[in-house]
C-alpha positions as CSV (number, residue, x, y, z in Angstrom):
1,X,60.4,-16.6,58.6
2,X,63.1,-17.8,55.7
3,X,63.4,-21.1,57.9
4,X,59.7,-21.6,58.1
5,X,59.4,-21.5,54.2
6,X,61.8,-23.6,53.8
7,X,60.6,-26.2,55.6
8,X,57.3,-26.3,54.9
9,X,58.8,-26.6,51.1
10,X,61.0,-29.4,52.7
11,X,57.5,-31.1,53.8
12,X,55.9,-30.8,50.8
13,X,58.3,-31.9,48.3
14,X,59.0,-35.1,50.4
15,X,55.0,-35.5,50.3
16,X,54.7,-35.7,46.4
17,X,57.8,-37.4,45.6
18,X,56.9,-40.2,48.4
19,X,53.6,-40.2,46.8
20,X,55.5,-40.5,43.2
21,X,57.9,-43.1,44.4
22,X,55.1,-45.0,45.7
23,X,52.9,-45.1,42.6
24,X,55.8,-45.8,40.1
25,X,57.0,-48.9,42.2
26,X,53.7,-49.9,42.5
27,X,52.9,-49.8,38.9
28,X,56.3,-51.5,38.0
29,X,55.3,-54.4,40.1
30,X,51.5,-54.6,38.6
31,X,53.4,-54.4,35.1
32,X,55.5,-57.6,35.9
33,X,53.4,-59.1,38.0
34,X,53.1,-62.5,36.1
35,X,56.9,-62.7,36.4
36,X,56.5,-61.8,40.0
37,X,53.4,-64.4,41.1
38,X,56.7,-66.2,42.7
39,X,57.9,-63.7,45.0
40,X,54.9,-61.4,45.4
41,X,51.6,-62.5,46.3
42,X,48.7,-60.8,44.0
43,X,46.2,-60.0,46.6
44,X,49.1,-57.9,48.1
45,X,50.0,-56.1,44.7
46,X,46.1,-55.2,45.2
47,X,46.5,-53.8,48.3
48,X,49.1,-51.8,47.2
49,X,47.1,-50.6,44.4
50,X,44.1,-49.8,46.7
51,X,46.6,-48.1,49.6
52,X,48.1,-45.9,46.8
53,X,45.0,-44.9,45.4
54,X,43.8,-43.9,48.9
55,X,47.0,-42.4,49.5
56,X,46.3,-40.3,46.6
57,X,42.7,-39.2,47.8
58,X,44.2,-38.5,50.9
59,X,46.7,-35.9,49.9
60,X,44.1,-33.7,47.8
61,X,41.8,-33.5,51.3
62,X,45.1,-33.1,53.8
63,X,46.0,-29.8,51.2
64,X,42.2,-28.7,50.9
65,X,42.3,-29.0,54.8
66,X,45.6,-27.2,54.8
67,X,44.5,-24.5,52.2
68,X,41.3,-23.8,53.4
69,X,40.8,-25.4,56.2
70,X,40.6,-23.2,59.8
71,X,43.2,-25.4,61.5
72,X,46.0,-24.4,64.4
73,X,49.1,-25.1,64.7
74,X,48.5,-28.6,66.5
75,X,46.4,-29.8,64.2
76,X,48.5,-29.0,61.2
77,X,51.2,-30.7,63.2
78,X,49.3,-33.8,63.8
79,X,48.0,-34.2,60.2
80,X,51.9,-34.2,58.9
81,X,53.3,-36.5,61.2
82,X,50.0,-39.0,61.0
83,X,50.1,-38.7,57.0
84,X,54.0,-39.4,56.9
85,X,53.3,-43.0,59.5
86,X,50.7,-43.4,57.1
87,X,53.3,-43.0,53.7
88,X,55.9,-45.4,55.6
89,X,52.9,-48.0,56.0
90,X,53.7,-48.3,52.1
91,X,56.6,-50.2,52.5
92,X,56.0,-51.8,55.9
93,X,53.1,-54.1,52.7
94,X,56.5,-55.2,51.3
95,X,57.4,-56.7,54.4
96,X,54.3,-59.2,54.7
């Protein structure tokens, strides 16, 4: 039961501080994106933008879904491990 806490603490912590480290990068790159038009192309800073703002969205309805939501044990198990492929897509941008 302890261990079960734990770990969905565990899950859930690594969610919004993914979801922090994600924003905060990307907004450190929009902020210096003049110095950056050199190493980073613009129309991917967008996307980054756009993929964290949907990243965003998508947290609030995966917890709605998880707080409310009538789902078993699969499904809940699907939803975390699609959502964290989906928050290592983030950096998988940088690589383009």
């Amino acid at each position: 039961e302890l261990f079960q806490k734990l770990r969905r603490v565990i899950i859930i912590l690594f969610i919004i501080f993914e979801i922090l480290a994600q924003a905060f990068l990307t907004r450190i790159l929009f902020k210096f994106k003049e110095e950056l038009k050199n190493y980073i192309n613009p129309l991917l800073l967008k996307i980054k933008i756009t993929f964290v703002s949907l990243i965003i969205f998508i947290t609030f309805v995966s917890f709605a879904l998880l707080i409310w939501g009538n789902l078993d044990s699969s499904h809940k198990h699907m939803l975390e491990w699609n959502y964290f492929s989906f928050l290592l897509f983030y950096y998988i941008i940088f690589l383009l």
